[in-house]
N, C-alpha and C positions, 0 to 999 in steps of 0.2 A: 545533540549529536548522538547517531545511536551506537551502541555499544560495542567492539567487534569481541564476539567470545570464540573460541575453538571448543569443539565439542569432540570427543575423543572414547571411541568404543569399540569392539570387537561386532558385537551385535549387531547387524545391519536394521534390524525392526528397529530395537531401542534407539541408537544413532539418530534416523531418521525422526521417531517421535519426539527425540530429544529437541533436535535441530528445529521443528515443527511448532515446538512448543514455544522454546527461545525466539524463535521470527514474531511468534505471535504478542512476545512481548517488546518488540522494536526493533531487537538485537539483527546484528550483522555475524552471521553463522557462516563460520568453517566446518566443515565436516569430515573427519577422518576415522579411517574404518582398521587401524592399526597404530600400535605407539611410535612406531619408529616415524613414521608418516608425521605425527605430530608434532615430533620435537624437530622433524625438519623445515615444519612448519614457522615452529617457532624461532628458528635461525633464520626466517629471511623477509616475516614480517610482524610488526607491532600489535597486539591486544590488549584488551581490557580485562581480561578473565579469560579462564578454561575450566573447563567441565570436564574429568578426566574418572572410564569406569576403573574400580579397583581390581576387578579379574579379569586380568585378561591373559594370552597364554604367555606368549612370548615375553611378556612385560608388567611386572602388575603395574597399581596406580601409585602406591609408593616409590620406586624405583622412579618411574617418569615423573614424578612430582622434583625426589634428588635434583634430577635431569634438569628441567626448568628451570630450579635454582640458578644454575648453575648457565643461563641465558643472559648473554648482552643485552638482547634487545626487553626480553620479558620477563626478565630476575624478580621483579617487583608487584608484579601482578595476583590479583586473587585468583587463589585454586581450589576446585571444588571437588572432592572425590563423593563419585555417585559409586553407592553399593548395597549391597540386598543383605551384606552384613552388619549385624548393630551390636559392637560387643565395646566396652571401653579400653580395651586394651590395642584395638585396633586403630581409636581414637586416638589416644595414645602416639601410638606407633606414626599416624599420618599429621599430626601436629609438628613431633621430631621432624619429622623428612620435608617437612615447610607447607603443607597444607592448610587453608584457611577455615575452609566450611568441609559440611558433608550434609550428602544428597540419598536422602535411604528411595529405596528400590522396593514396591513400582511407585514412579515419580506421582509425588501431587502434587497437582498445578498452583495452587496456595503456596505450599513450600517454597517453588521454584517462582512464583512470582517476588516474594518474598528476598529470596537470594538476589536476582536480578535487581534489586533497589539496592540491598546491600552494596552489590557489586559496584553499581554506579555510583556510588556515595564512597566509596574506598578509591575508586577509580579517581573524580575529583581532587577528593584530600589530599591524594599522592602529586597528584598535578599542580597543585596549589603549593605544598611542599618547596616545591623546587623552582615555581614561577619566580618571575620579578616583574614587578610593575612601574610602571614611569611615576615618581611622584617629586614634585619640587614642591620642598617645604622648607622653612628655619627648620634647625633642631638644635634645642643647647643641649648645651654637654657639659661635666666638669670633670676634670680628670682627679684623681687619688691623692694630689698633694692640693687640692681647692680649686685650680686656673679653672676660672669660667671661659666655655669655649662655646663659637656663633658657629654653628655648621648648616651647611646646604643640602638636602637630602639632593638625589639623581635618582635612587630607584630602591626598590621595596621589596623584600621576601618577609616568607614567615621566618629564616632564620637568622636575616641579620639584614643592612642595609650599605646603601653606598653614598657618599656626600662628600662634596667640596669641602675644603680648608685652607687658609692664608696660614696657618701654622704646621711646620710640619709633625707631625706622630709615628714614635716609632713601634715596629713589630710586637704585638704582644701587650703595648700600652693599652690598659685599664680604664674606661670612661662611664660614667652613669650620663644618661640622655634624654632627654624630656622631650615627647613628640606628640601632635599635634596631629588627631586623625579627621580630615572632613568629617562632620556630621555629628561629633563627639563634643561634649559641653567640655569635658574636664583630659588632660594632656596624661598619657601614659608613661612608665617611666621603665624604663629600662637598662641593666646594667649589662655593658659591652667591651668587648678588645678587639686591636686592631690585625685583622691574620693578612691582609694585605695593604700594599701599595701599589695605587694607578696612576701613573705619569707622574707630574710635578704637584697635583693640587687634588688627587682625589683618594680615597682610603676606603676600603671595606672594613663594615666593622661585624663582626659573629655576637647577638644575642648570648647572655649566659646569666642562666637559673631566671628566667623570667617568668613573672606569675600566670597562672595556662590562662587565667582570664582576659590581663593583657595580650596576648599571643592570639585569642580567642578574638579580640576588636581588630586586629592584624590582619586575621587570615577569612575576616568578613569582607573588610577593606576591600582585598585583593581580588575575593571574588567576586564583589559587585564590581571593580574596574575589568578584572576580564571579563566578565560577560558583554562588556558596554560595546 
């Protein structure tokens, strides 16, 4: 799927090359020739990235970077401030205001191919994040005073999971659980509580302090069932 980024400049030359560049590498390009224009861009449709220059009059690029923050739909997105400035304090200053990368001025196509993978790799993880995938599995469990418990997985994140139970669990109870991922010789273990209840027989359980390696077999999982 290709990537939609907003490209964001005062410049109309630069804009244009910018935009020229990005197509060339897959991307689906907005192109906006003022900040205000952008951010109302970004109120009424979803991206993967923006490409935002830092001087501009009306607006610099920190200012609109705040701004994005500060978006429903695109809070979450990588941002890239392009600028002909390179000093570290400005580095600085565009990290604070929620900035990802930065694009020095005049662009190399290296560089920005470069970012463009980035982006799409940040773009995934965030998706994968928050995904759930269908998976029906056992999963044991035991809870903090010993009771071995047989639970039913229903579906799968990176942050936690959902599963049947004939026993009910209450809010905030404490479980360690042993799970069993296709493809994997030896069962992952993870310690979990419960921050929901779903009807009469299902429970959300939230992952906590799990080893990033485990988490790392989890969110491969997930991405070879979404791609499927």
């Amino acid at each position: 799927m290709k990537p939609r980024l907003l490209a964001v400049d005062d410049e109309v030359a630069v804009l244009e090359m910018l935009g020229t560049m990005l197509r060339a590498e897959g991307a689906q390009v907005t192109e906006c020739r003022s900040p205000q224009e952008g951010l109302e861009r970004l109120k009424g449709h979803c991206f993967d990235g923006a490409f935002v220059d830092f001087n501009m009059p009306s607006m610099n690029g920190l200012e609109f970077v705040r701004r994005a923050r500060e978006s429903d739909l695109n809070r979450r997105i990588p941002l890239v401030l392009t600028t002909a400035l390179h000093h570290s304090e400005l580095m600085r200053e565009g990290l604070r205001a929620g900035a990802n990368f930065f694009l020095a001025k005049p662009i190399v196509e290296e560089r920005l191919q470069n970012l463009v993978q980035v982006i799409q790799g940040t773009m995934q993880r965030e998706k994968v994040r928050y995904l759930r995938v269908p998976f029906r599995s056992i999963v044991h469990g035991e809870s903090t005073d010993g009771e071995k418990l047989r639970l039913i997985s229903v579906n799968l994140a990176e942050t936690g999971i959902l599963v049947q139970t004939i026993r009910r669990l209450e809010l905030g109870q404490r479980l360690h659980l042993e799970l069993n991922l296709p493809g994997n010789l030896e069962p992952i273990h993870l310690p979990a509580h419960v921050v929901r209840q779903q009807g009469n027989d299902q429970v959300a359980l939230h992952f906590d302090d799990a080893r990033e390696g485990d988490i790392e077999l989890i969110r491969r999982f997930m991405i070879g069932s979404w791609r499927v």
